[in-house]
N, C-alpha and C positions, 0 to 999 in steps of 0.2 A: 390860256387857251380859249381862243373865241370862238361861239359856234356860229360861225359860217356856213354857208350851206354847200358842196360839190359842184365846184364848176370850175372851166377851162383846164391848164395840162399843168402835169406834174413838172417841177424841174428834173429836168435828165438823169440827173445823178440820182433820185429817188426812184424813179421809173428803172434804173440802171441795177441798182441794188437790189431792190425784189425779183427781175427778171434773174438776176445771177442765182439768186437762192433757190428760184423757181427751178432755171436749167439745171441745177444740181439734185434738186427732187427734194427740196423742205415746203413745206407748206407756209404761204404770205398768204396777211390779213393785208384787204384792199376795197378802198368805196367803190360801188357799184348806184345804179340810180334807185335802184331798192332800197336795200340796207347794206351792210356791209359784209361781204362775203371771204370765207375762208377756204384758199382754191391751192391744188398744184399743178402741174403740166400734164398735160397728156401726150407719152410716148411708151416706146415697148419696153422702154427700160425703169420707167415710176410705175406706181400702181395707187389705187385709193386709200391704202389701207389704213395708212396712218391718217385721213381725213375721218375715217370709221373710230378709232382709235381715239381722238381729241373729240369729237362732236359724242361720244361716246354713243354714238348708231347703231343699229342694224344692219347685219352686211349685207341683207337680204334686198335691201334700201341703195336703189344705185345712186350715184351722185348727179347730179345734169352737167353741162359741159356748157361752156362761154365761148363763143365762135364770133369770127370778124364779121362775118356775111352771112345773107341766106343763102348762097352755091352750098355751104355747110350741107344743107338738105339733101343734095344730091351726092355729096362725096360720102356723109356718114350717113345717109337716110336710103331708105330703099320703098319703093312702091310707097310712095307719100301721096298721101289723097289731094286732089287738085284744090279740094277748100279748105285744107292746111298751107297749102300753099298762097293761097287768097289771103291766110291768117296771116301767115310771116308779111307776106306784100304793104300790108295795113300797119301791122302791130310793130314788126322788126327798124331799126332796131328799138327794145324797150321792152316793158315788163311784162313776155309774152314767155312761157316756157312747152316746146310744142315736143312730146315721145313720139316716137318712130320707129320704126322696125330699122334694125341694122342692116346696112350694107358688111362686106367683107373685111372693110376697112377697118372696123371696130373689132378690138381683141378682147373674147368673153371678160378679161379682169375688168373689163370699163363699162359692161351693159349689164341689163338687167336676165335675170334666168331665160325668161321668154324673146333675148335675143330684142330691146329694145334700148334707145338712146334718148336721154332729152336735153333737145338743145337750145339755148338764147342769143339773140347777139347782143350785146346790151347799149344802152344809150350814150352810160356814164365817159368821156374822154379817159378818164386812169385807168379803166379796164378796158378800154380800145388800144394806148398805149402799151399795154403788159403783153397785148395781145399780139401785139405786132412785133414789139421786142423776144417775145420767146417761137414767135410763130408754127406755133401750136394751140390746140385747144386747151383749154383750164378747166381743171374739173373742179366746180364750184361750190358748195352751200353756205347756207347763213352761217356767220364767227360767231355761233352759241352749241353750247352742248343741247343736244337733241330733247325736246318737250319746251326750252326754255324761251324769253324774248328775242328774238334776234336782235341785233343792236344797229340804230342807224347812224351813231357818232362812234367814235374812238373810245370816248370816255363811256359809250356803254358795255362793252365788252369785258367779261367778266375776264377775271386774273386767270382761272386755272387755264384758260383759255389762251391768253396772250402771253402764258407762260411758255409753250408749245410752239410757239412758232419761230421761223426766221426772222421774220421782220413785220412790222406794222407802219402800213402807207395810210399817213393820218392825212384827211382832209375837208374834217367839218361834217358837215349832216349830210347824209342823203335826202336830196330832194323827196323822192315817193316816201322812205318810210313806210313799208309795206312788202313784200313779197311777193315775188311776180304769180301772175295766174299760170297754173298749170293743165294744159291740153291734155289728151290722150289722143294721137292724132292716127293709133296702127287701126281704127273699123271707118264704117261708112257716114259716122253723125262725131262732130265734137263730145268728148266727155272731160269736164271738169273736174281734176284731180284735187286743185288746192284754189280756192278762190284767192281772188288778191285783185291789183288794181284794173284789169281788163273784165270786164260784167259778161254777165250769159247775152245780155240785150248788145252787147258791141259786138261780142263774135256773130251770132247770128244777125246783125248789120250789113258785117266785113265779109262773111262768107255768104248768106242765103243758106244755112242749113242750122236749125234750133240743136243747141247744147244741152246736154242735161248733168246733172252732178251725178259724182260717182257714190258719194255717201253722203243722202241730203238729208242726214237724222229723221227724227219723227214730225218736224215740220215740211219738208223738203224744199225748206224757202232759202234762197244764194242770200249771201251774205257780203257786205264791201263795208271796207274799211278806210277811210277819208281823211287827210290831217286836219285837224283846227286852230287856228291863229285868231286869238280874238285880244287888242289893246288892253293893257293892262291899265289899271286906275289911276297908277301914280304917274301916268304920259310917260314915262320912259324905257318902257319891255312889253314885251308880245307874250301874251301867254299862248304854251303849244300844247296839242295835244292831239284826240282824234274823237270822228263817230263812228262808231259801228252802227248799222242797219241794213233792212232787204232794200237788193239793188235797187228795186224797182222805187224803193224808198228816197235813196241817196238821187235817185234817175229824175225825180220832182214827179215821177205818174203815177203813185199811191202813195196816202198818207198812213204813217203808224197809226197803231193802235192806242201808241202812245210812246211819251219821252223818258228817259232816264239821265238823269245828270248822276257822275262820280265823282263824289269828292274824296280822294283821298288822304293816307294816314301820313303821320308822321314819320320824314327820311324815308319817304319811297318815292313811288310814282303811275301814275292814272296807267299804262299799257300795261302794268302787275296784273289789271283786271281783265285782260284779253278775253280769257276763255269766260267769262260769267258774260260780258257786253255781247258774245258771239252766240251764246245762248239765249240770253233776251233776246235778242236781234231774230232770230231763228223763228220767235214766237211772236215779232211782228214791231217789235219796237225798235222804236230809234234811241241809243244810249251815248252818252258824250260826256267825254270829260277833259279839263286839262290839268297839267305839273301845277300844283300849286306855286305862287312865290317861294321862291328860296327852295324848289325842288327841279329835279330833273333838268329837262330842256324850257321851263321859263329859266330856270335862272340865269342869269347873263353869261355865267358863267362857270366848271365847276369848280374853281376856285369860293363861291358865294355858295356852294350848296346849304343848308341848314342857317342862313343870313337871314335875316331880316330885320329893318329900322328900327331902332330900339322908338323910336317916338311915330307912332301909327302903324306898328305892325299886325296888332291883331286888325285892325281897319282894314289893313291894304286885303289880308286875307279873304275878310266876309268882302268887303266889295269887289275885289277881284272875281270870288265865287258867284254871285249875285248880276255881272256883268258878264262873264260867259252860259250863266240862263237865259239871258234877256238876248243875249246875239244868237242861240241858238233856237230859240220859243221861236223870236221872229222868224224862223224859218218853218217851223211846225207849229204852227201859231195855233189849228184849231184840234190841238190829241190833247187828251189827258196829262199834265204833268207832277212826275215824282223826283221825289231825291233820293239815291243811296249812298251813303255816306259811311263811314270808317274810321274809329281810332281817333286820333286827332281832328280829323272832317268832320265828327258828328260836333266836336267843340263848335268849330267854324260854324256848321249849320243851326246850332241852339244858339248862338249869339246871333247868326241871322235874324233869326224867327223871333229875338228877343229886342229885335230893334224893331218890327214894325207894328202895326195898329192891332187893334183886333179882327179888322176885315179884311189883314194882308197887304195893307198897303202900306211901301216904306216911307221913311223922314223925307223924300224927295218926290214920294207922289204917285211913283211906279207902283202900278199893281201886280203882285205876287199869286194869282190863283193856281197854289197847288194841289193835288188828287192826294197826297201820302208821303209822307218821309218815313224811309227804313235807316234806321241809326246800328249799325255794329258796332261793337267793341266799343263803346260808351262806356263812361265811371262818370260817378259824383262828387268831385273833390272839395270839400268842407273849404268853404268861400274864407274864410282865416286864413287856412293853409295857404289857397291860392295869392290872397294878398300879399304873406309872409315871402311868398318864393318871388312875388310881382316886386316887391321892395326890396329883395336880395340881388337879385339880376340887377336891377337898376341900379344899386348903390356899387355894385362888385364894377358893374361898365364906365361906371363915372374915374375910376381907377385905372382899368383896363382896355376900356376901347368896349363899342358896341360888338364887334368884329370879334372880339376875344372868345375864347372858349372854354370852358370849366368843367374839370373832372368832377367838382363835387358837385353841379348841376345833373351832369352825364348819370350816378351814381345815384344821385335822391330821386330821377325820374326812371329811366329806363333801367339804370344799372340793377334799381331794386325788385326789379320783375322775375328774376331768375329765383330768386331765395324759398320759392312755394314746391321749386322743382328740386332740387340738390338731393343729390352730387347732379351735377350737369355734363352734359357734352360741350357745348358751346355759351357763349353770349346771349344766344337768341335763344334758348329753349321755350321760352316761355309762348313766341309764336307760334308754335306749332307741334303737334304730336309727331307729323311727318316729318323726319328727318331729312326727306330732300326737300321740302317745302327749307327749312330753316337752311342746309346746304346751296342751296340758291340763292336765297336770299342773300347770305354773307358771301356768295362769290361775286354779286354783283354791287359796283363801287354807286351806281347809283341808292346805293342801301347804307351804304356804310362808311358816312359821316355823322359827325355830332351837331347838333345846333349851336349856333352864338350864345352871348347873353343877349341877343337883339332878340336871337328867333325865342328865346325862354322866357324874355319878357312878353312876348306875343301869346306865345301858350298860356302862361299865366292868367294874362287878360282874360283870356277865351276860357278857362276854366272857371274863371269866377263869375263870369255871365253866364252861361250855362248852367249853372249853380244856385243862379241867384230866382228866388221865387216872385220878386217884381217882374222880370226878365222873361216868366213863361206867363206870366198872366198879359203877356203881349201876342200869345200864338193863339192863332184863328179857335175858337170850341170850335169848330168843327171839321178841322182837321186831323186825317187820321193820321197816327204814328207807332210804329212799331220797333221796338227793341228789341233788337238779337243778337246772342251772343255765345260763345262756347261757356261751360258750366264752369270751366278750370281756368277762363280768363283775368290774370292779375287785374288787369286793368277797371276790369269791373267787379276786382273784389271778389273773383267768382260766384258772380251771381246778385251779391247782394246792395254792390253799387247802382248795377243796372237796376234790380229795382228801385233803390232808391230815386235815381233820375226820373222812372214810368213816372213813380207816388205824388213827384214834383208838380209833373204836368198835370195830372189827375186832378190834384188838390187846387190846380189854378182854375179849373172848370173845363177843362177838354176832355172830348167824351168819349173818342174810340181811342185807347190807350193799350198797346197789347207787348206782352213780354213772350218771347221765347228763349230758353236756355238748351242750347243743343250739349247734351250729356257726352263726356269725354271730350271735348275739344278745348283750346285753347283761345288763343289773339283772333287767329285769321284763318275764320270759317270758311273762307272762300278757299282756302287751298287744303283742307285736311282733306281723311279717306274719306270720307262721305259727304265730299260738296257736292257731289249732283243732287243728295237730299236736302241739303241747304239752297240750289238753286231752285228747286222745284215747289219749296217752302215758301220763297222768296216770290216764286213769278205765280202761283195760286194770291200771294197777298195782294200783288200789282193785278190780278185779270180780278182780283175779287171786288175792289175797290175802283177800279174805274169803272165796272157795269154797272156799281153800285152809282156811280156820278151821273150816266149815261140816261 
């Protein structure tokens, strides 16, 4: 399965099949130019319910509707203010989703309590096709259970999800990758319900009347979301990913406060971190990251998930990482910049930091001046060990294929994380105290592969440079860095790995060196009950540290 991006028409016969499931009232998964949306027909005889039911919703939470045209406005809209109308004229068709007071034509099961409808016409040709085949409206949302990523491919769409339906109209990525912006279009000024690819600064463009948000937190700063495509090192794949930042950021008319790159962990993927990028973002920074090799949407494929070249894979990693800094600095060239980094990323980034000078500057010359590295979920794995598993993978591939896969790698690395928690519920326990944090996790397929022996000899690498006390006497003295991590985290030993990593650096002569151990949590701080304490820990170190640059 190749990821392709959404374009031109379905063959008939697929377009055929979902419409029949549709007229019969199942609900079809179908690409839209957003993401990928989970819709059924609207008529007097379906209802949403089973849409509430799979997304597991609020039914308090009406669904929006997918319509061919803007007339929609008039047949299902009633007393629509002229500069919603302005909006559809500009935005329609595309990632504009505009509420409205119902007309009569709307049967309470399909609107909101206060008698309101929101409608899109959308861009994507498969859902203009569906639209025309069932000639009716669709009532639409993202194919994710409610809180979770939405999914822009096929292969992101979790199981319990694509268990549930009729059918699945697969066809590559959604171009946007994002969520349509949502309007409030029943008073007299635009209000922002959900931001997404349409800005406050483009409505009040298209209409002449300023927006404002409807919940703009304690920063009240709008927030956009951007994909990023930046060439991968080995000339052959695009690494993907996105930035979060204030519009006005993304707009090129104010610069951050400063940058955040995300490197993340091992077998997941950079959008895991939505809600923490949306919160920097909030407070003024520009964050970005992409799929590492061999994860997500870089990888060529998900057939390659957890792959990588058994000869230069820890390489392709740091320079892959180090090459979507340098595309994205150059665009925020004069903020403060950090690294947060995760799990197997913080590997990635101590072997970065372990290849170049003491002024920051790498084997090639480029200069690296960064404000701060925050390393989560770090361990210190005794440079032996790492060699003994570097020499296993590689002797096991030379039999098997780099491509192969091994239960007793799977089982000496991740498999032996659980054994601190037993009895267990699952596989993953050790992620997380929150039970839906690790329930998500495992319904999504972008999680839940194994690495090669290509990707274990890569990891290996990267543990034993990260390890290695030559290796940190190559990071800047004076660069700050700080380790944090749950108290109960296998990976760090609970506790006593991560120190040991701090004592590394310490001992190489770097002199702002800070640990924190967040008590009761596990792997991934970012999703327990208390990450808003965890993000607010986090963005005090980043505002504390770059005034301190400034």
């Amino acid at each position: 399965m190749e990821q392709a991006n959404v374009q031109g028409q379905l063959p008939q016969e697929d377009v055929t099949r979902a419409a029949l499931a549709l007229k019969a009232g199942r609900p079809v998964i179908f690409p839209t130019e957003t993401v990928y949306g989970l819709g059924v027909m609207v008529s007097k005889d379906t209802s949403p319910e089973e849409l509430y039911k799979i997304k597991r919703r609020d039914a308090e939470k009406p669904i929006a509707w997918l319509v061919p045209d803007a007339s929609a406005l008039d047949r299902y809209g009633l007393r629509v203010p002229e500069w919603a109308r302005a909006l559809a004229g500009r935005y329609w068709p595309g990632p504009l989703t505009l509420v409205v007071p119902t007309s009569a034509a709307v049967s309470s099961r399909w609107c909101s309590r206060n008698r309101t409808v929101a409608l899109r016409v959308p861009a994507d040709e498969t859902a203009q096709q569906l639209l025309a085949e069932v000639d009716a409206p669709l009532a639409t949302s993202s194919a994710n259970i409610q809180g979770r990523i939405a999914p822009r491919a096929p292969w992101h769409i979790a199981r319990s999800v694509r268990r549930q339906v009729a059918c699945v109209v697969e066809r590559g990525r959604s171009p946007q990758g994002v969520a349509s912006t949502v309007v409030d279009a029943t008073g007299p000024e635009p209000v922002i319900l959900r931001e997404g690819p349409i800005t406050p600064q483009m409505i009040e463009e298209a209409c002449g009347v300023a927006p404002r948000l409807a919940s703009p937190g304690e920063s009240g700063i709008a927030v956009g979301k951007e994909l990023l495509e930046v060439p991968s090192t080995d000339g052959s794949n695009i690494q993907r990913g996105f930035i979060w930042a204030p519009t006005e950021v993304l707009a090129g008319t104010k610069e951050p406060v400063g940058t955040v790159q995300l490197v993340h962990g091992m077998v997941e993927f950079v959008d895991r971190y939505d809600a923490f990028a949306r919160f920097l973002a909030r407070h003024g920074y520009a964050v970005y990251g992409c799929d590492l090799p061999g994860h997500g949407d870089t990888a060529q494929s998900p057939r390659l998930w957890g792959h990588l070249p058994l000869k230069g894979g820890a390489d392709l990693l740091v320079n892959d990482t180090l090459a979507v800094c340098r595309a994205v600095s150059a665009r925020f060239s004069g903020a403060p910049r950090f690294i947060f980094c995760h799990s197997m990323g913080t590997f990635v980034v101590r072997a970065l930091l372990s290849r170049f000078d003491d002024l920051g500057t790498s084997p090639d010359g480029y200069p690296l001046p960064l404000t701060g590295v925050v390393l989560s979920g770090t361990g210190n794995q005794p440079v032996a060990l790492s060699r003994f598993g570097n020499f296993l993978a590689r002797l096991l591939a030379t039999f098997k294929g780099e491509r192969a896969h091994s239960p007793f790698f799977n089982n000496l690395t991740l498999g032996s994380y659980n054994k601190a928690f037993e009895p267990v519920r699952t596989s993953c326990d050790w992620l997380s105290v929150n039970e839906e944090n690790v329930d998500a996790y495992l319904d999504d397929p972008r999680n839940t592969y194994s690495f090669t022996l290509g990707g274990y000899a890569a990891l290996t690498t990267l543990t034993r440079e990260a390890a290695s006390a030559r290796g940190a006497r190559h990071v800047p003295r004076d660069l700050p860095l700080l380790f944090i991590a749950g108290s109960d985290d296998p990976v760090g030993a609970s506790g006593e790995g991560v120190k040991a990593a701090a004592r590394l650096y310490r001992q190489a002569g770097v002199s702002d060196v800070g640990v924190r151990l967040i008590d009761g949590c596990r792997h991934e701080i970012l999703n327990e009950d208390n990450r808003d304490e965890t993000f607010v820990t986090i963005l005090e170190w980043f505002d504390q540290h770059r005034e301190a640059r400034s």
